[in-house]
mmCIF file of the N, C-alpha and C atoms, coordinates in Angstrom:
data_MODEL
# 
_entry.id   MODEL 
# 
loop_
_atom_site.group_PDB 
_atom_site.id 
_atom_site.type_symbol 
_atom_site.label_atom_id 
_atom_site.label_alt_id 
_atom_site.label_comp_id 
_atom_site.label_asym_id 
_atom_site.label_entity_id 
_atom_site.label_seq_id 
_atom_site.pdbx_PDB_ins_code 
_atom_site.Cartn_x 
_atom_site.Cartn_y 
_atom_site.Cartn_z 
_atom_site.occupancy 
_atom_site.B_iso_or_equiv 
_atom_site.pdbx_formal_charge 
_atom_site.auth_seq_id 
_atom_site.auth_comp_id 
_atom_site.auth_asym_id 
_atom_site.auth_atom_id 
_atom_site.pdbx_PDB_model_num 
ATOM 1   N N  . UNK A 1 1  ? 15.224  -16.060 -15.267 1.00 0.00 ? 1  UNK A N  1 
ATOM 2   C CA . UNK A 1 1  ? 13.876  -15.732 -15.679 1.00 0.00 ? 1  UNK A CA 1 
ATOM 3   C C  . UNK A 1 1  ? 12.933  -16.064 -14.536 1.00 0.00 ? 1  UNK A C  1 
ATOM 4   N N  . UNK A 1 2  ? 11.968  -15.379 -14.128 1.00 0.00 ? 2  UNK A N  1 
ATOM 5   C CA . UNK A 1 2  ? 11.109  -15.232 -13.725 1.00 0.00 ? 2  UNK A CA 1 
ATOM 6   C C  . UNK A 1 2  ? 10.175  -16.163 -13.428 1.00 0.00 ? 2  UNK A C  1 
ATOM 7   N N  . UNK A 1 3  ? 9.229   -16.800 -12.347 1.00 0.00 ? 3  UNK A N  1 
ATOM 8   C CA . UNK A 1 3  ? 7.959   -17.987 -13.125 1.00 0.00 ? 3  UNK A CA 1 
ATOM 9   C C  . UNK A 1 3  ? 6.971   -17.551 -12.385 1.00 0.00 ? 3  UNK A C  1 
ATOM 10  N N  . UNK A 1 4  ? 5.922   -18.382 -13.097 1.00 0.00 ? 4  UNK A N  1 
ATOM 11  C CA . UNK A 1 4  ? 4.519   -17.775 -12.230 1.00 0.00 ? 4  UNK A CA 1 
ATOM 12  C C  . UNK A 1 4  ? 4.040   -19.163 -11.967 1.00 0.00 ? 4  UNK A C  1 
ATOM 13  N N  . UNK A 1 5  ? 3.944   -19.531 -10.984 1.00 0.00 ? 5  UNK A N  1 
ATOM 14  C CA . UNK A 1 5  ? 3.246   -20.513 -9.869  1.00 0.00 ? 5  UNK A CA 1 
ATOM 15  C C  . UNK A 1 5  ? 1.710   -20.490 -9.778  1.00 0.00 ? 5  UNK A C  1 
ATOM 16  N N  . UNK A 1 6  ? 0.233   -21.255 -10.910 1.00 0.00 ? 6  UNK A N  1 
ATOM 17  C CA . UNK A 1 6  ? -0.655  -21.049 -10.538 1.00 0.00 ? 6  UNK A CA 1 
ATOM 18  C C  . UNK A 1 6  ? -0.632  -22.216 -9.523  1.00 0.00 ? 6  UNK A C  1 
ATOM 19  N N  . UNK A 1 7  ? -1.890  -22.232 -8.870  1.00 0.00 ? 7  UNK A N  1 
ATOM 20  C CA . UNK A 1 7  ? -2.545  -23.679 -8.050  1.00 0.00 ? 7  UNK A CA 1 
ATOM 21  C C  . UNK A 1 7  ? -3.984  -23.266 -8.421  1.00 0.00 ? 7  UNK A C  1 
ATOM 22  N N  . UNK A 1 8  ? -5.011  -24.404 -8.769  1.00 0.00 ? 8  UNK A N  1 
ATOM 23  C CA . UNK A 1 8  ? -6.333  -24.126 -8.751  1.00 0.00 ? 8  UNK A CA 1 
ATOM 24  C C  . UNK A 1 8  ? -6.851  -25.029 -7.728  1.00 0.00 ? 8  UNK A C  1 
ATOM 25  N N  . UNK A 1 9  ? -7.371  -23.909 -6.569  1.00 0.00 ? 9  UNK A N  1 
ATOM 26  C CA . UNK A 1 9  ? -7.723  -24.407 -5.087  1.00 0.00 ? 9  UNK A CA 1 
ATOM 27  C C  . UNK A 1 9  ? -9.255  -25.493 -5.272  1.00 0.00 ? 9  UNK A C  1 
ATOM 28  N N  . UNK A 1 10 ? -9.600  -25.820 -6.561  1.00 0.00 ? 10 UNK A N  1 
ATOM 29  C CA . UNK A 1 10 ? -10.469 -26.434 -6.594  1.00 0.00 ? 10 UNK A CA 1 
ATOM 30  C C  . UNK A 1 10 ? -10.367 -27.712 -7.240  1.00 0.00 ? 10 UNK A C  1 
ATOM 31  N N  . UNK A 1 11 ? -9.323  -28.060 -8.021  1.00 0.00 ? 11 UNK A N  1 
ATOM 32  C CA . UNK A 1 11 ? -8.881  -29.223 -8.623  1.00 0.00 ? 11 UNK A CA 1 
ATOM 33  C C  . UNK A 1 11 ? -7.825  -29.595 -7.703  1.00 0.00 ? 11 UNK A C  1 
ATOM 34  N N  . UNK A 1 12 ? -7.051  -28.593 -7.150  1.00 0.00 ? 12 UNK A N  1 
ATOM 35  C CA . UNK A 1 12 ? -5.270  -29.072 -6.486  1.00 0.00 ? 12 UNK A CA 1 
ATOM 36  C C  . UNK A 1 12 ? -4.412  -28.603 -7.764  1.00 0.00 ? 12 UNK A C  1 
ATOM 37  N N  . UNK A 1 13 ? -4.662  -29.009 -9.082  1.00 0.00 ? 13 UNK A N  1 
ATOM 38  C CA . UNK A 1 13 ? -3.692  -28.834 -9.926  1.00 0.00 ? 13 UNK A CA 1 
ATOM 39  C C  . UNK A 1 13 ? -2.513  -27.528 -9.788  1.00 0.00 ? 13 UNK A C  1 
ATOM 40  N N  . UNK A 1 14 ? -1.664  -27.843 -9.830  1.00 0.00 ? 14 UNK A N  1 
ATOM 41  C CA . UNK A 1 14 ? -0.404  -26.633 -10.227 1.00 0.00 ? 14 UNK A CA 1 
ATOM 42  C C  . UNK A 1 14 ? 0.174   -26.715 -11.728 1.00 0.00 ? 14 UNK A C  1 
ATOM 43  N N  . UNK A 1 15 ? 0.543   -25.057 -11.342 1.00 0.00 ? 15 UNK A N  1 
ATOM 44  C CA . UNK A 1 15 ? 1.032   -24.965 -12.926 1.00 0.00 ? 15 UNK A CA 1 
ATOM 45  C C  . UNK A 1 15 ? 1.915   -24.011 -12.857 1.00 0.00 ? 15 UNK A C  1 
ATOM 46  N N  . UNK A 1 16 ? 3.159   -24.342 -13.470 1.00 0.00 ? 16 UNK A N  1 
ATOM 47  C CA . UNK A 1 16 ? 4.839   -22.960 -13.364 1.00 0.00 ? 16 UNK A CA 1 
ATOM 48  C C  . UNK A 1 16 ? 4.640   -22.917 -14.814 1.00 0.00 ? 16 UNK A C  1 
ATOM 49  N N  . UNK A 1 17 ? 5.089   -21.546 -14.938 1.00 0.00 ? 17 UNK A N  1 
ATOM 50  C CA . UNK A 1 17 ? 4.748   -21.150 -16.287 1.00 0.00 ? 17 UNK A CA 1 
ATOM 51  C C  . UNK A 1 17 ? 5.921   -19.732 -15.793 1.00 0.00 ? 17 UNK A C  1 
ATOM 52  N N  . UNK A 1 18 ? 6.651   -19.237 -17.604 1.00 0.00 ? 18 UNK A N  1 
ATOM 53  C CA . UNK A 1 18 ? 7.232   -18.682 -17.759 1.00 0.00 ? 18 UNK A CA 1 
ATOM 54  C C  . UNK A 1 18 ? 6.171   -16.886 -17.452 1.00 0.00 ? 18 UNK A C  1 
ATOM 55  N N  . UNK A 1 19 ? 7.111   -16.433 -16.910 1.00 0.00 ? 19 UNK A N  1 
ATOM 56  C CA . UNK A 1 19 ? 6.105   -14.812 -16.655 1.00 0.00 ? 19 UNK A CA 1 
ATOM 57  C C  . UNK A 1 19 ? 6.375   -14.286 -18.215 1.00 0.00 ? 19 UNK A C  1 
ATOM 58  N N  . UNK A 1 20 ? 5.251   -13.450 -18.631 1.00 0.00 ? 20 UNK A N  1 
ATOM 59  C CA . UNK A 1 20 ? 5.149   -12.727 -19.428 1.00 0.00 ? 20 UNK A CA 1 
ATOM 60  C C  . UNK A 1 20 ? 6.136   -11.430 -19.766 1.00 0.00 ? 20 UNK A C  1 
ATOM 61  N N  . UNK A 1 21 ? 6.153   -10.824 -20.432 1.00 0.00 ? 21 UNK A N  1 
ATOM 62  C CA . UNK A 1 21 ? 6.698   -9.482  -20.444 1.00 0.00 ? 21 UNK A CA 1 
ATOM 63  C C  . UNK A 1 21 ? 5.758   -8.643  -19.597 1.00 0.00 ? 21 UNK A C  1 
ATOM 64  N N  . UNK A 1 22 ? 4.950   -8.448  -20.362 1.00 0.00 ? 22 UNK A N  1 
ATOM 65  C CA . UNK A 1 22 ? 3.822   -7.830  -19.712 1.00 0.00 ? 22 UNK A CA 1 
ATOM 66  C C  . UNK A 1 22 ? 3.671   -7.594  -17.890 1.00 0.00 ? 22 UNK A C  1 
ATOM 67  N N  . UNK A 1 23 ? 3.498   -9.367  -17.645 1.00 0.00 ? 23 UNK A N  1 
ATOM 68  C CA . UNK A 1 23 ? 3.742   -9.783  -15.831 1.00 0.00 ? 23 UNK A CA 1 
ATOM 69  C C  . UNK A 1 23 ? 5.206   -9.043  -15.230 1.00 0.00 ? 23 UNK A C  1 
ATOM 70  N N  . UNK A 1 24 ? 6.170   -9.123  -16.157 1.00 0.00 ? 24 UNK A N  1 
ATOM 71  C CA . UNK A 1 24 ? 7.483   -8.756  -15.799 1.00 0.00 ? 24 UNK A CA 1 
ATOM 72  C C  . UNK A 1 24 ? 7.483   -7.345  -15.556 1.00 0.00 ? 24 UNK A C  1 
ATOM 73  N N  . UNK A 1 25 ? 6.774   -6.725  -16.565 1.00 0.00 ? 25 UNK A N  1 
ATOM 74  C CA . UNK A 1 25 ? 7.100   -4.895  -16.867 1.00 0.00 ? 25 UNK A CA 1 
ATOM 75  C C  . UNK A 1 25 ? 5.928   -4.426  -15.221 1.00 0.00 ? 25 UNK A C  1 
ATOM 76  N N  . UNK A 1 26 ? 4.861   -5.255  -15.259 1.00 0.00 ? 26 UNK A N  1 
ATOM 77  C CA . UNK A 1 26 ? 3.997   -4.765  -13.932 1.00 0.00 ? 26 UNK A CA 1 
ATOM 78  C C  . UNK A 1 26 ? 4.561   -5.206  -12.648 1.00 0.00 ? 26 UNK A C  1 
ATOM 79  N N  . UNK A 1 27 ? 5.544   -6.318  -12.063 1.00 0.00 ? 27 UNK A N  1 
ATOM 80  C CA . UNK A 1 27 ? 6.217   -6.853  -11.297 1.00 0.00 ? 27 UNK A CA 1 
ATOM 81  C C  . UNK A 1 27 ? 7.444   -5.263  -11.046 1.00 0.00 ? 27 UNK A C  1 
ATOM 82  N N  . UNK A 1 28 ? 8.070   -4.993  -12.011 1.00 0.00 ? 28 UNK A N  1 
ATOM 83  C CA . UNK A 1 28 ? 9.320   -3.603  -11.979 1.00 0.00 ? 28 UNK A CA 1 
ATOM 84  C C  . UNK A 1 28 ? 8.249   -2.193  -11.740 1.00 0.00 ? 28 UNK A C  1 
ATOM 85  N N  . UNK A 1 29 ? 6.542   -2.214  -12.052 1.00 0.00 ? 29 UNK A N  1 
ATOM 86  C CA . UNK A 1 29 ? 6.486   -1.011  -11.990 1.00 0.00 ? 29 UNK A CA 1 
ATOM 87  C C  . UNK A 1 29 ? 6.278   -0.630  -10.594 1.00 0.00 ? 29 UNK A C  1 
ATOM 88  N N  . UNK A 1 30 ? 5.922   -2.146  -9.914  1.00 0.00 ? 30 UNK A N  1 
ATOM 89  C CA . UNK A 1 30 ? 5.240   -2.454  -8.502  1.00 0.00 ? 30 UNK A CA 1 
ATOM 90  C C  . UNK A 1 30 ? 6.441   -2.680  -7.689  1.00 0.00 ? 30 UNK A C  1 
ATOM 91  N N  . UNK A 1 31 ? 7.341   -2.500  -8.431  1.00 0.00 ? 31 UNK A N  1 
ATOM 92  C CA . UNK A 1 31 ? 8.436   -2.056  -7.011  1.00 0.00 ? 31 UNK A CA 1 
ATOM 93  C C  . UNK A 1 31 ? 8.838   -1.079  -6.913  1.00 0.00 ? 31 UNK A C  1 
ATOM 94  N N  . UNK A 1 32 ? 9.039   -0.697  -8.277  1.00 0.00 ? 32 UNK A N  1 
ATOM 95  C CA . UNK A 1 32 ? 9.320   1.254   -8.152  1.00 0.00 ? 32 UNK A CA 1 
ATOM 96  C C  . UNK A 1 32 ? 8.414   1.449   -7.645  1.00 0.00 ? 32 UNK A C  1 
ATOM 97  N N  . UNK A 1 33 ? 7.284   1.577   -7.227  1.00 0.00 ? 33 UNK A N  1 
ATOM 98  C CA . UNK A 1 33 ? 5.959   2.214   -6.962  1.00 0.00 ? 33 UNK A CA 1 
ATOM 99  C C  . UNK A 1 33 ? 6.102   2.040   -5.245  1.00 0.00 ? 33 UNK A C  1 
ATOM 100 N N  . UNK A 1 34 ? 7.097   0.754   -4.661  1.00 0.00 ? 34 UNK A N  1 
ATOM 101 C CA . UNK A 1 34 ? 7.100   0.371   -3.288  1.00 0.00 ? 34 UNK A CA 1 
ATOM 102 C C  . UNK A 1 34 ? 8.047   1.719   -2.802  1.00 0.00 ? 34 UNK A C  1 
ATOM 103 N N  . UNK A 1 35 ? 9.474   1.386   -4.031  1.00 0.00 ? 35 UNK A N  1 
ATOM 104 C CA . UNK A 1 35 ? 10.696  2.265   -3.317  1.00 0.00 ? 35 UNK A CA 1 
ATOM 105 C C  . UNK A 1 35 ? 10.195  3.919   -3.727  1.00 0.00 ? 35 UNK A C  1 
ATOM 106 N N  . UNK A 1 36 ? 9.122   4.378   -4.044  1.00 0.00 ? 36 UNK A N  1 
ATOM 107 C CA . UNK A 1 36 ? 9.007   5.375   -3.955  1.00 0.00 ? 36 UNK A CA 1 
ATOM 108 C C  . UNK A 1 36 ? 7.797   5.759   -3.133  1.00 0.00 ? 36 UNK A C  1 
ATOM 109 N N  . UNK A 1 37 ? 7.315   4.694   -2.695  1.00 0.00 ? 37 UNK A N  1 
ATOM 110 C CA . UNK A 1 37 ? 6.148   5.087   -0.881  1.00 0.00 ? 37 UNK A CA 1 
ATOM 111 C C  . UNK A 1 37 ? 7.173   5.079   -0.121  1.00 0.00 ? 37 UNK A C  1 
ATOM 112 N N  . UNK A 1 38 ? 8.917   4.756   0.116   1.00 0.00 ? 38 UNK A N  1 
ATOM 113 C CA . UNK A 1 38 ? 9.311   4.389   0.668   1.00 0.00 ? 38 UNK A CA 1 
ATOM 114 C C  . UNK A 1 38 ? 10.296  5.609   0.988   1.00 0.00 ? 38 UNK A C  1 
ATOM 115 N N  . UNK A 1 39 ? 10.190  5.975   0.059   1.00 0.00 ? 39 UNK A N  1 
ATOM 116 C CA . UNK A 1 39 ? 11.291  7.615   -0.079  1.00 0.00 ? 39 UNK A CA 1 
ATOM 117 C C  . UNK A 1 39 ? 10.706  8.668   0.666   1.00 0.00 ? 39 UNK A C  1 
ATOM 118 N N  . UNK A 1 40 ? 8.848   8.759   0.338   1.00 0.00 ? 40 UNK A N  1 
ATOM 119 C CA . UNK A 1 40 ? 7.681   9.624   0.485   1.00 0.00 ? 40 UNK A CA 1 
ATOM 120 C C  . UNK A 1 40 ? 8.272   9.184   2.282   1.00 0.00 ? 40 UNK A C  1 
ATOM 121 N N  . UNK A 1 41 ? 7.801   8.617   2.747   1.00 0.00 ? 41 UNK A N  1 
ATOM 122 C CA . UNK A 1 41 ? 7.593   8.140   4.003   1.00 0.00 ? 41 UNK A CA 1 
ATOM 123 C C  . UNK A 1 41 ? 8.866   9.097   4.610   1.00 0.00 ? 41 UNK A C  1 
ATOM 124 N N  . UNK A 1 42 ? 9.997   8.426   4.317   1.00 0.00 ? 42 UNK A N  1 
ATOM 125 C CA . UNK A 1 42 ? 10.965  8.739   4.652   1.00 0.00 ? 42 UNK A CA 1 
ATOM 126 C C  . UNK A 1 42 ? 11.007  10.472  5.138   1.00 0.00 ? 42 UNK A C  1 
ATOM 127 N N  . UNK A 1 43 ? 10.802  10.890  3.555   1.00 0.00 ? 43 UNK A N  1 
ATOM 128 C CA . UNK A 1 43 ? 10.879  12.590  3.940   1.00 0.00 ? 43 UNK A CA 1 
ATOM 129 C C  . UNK A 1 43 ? 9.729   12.872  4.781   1.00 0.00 ? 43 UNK A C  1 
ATOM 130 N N  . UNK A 1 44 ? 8.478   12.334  5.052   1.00 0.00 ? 44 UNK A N  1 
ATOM 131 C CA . UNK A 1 44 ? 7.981   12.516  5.867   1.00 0.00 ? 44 UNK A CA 1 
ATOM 132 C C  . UNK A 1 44 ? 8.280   13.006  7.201   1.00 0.00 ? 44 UNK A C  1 
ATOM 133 N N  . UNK A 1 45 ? 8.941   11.772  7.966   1.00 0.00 ? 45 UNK A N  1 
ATOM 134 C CA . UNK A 1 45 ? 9.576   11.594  8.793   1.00 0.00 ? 45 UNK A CA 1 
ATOM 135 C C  . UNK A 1 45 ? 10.480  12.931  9.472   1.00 0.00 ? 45 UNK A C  1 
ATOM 136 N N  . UNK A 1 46 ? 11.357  13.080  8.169   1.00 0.00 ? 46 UNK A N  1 
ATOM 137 C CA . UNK A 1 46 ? 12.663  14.056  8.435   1.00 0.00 ? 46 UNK A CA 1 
ATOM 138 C C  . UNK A 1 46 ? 11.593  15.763  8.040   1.00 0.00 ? 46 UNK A C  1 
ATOM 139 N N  . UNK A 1 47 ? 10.699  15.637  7.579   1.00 0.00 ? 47 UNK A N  1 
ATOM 140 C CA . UNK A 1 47 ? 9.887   16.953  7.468   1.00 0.00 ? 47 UNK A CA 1 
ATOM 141 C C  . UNK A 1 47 ? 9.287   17.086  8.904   1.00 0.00 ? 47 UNK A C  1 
ATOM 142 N N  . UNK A 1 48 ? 8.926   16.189  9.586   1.00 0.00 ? 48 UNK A N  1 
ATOM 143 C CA . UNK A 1 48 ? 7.963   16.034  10.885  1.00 0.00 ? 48 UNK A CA 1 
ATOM 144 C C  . UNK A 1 48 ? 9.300   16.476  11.916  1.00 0.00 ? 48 UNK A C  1 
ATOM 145 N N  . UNK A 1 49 ? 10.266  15.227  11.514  1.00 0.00 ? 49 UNK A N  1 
ATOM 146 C CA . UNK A 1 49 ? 11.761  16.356  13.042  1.00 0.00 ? 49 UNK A CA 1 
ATOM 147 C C  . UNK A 1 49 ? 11.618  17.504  12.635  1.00 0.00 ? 49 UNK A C  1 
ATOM 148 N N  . UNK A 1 50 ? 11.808  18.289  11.715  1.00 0.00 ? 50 UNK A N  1 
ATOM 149 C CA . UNK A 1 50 ? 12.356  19.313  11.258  1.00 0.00 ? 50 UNK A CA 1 
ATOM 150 C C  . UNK A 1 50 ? 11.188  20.072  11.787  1.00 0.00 ? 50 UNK A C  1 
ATOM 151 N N  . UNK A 1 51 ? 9.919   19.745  11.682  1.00 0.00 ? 51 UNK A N  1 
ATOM 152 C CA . UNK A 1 51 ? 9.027   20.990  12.364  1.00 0.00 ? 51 UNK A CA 1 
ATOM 153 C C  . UNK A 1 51 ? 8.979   20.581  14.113  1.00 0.00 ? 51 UNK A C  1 
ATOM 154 N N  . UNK A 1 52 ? 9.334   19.862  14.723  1.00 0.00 ? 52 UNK A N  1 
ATOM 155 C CA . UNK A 1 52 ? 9.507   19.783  15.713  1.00 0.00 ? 52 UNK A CA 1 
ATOM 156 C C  . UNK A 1 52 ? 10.668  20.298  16.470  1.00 0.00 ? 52 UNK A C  1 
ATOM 157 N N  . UNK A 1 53 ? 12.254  20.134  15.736  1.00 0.00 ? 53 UNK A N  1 
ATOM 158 C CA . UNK A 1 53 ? 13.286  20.957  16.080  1.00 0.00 ? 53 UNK A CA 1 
ATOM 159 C C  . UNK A 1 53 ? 12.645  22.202  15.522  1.00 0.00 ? 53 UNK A C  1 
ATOM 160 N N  . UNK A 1 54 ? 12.414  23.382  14.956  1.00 0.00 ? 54 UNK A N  1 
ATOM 161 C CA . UNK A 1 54 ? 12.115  24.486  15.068  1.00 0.00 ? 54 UNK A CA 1 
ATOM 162 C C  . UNK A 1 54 ? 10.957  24.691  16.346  1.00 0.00 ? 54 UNK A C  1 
ATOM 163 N N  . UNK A 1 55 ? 9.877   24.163  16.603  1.00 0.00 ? 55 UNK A N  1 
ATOM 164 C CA . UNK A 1 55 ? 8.943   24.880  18.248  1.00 0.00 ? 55 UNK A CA 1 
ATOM 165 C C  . UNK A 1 55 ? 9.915   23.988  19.164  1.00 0.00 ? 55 UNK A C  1 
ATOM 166 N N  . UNK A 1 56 ? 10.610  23.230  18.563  1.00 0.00 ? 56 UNK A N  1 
ATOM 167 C CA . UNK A 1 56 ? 11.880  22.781  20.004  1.00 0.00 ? 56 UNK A CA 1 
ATOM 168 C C  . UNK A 1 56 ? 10.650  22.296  21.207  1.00 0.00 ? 56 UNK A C  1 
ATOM 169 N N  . UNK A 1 57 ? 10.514  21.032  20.654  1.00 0.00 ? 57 UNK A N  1 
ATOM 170 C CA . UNK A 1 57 ? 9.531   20.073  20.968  1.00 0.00 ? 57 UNK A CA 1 
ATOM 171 C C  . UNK A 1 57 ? 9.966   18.245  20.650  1.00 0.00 ? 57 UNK A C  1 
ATOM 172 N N  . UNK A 1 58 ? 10.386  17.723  21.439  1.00 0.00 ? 58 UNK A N  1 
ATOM 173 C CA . UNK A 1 58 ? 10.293  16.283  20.951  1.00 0.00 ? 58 UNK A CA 1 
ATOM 174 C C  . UNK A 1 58 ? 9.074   15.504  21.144  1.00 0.00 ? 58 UNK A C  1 
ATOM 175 N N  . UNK A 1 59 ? 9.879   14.556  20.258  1.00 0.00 ? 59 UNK A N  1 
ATOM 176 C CA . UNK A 1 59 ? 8.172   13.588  19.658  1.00 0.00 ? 59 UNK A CA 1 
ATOM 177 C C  . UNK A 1 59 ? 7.135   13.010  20.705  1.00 0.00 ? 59 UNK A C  1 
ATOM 178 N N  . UNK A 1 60 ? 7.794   13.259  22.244  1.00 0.00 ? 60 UNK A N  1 
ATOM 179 C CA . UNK A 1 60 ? 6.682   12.769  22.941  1.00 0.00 ? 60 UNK A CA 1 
ATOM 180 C C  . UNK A 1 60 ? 5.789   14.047  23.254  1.00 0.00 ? 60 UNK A C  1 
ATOM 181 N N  . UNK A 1 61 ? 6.348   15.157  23.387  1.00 0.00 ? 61 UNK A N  1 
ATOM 182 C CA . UNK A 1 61 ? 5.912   16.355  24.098  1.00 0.00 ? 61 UNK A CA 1 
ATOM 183 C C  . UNK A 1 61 ? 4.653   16.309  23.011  1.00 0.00 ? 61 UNK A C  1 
ATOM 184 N N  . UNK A 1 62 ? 5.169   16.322  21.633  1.00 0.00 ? 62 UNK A N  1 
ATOM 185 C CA . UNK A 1 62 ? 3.808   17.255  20.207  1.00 0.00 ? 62 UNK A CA 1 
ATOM 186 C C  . UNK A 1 62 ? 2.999   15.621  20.868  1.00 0.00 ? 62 UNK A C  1 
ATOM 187 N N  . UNK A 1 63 ? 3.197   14.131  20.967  1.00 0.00 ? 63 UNK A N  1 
ATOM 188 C CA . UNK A 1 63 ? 2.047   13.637  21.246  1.00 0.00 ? 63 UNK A CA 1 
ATOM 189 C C  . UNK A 1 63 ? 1.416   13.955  22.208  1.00 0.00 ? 63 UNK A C  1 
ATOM 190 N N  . UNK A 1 64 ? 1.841   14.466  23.028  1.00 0.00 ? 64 UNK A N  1 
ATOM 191 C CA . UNK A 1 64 ? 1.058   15.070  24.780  1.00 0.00 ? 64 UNK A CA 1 
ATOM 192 C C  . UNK A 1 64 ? 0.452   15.878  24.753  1.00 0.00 ? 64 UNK A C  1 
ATOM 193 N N  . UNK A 1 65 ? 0.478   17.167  23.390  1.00 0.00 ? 65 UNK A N  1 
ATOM 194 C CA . UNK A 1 65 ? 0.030   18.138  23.162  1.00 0.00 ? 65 UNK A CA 1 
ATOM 195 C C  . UNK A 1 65 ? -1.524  17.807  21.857  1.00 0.00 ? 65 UNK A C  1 
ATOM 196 N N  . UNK A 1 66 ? -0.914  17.022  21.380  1.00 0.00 ? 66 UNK A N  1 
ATOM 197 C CA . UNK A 1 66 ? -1.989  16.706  20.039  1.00 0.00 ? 66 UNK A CA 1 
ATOM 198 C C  . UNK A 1 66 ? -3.027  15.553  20.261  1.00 0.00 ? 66 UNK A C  1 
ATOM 199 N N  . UNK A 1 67 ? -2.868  14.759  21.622  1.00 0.00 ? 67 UNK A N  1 
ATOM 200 C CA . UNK A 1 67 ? -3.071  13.633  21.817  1.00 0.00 ? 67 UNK A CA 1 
ATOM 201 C C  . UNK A 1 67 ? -3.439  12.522  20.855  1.00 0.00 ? 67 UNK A C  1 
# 
């Protein structure tokens, strides 16, 4: 299980406490949400070679050209 670690920067006090469902279900949506900027990116990437192998151009030439 999960914990949530407060500190209150104005007393010092700490406090571990069991995460919620709630904390839990937004913790899983915020990583799917990472591994799918992460996919996006990716095809990015392989969309950007792919228009560069067709004008048959590598990645320094399109920066020399686009500056």
């Amino acid at each position: 299980m999960s914990h949530i670690y407060e500190i209150n920067c104005l007393t010092g006090e700490s406090n571990e406490r069991p995460m919620t469902a709630a904390e839990i279900e937004l913790v899983e949506k915020v990583k799917q949400g990472a591994l799918v900027l992460e996919q996006i990116s990716e095809q990015r990437k392989i969309d950007r070679q792919a228009v560069l192998d067709k004008l048959g151009l590598t990645a320094d030439e399109a920066q020399a050209l686009l500056g």
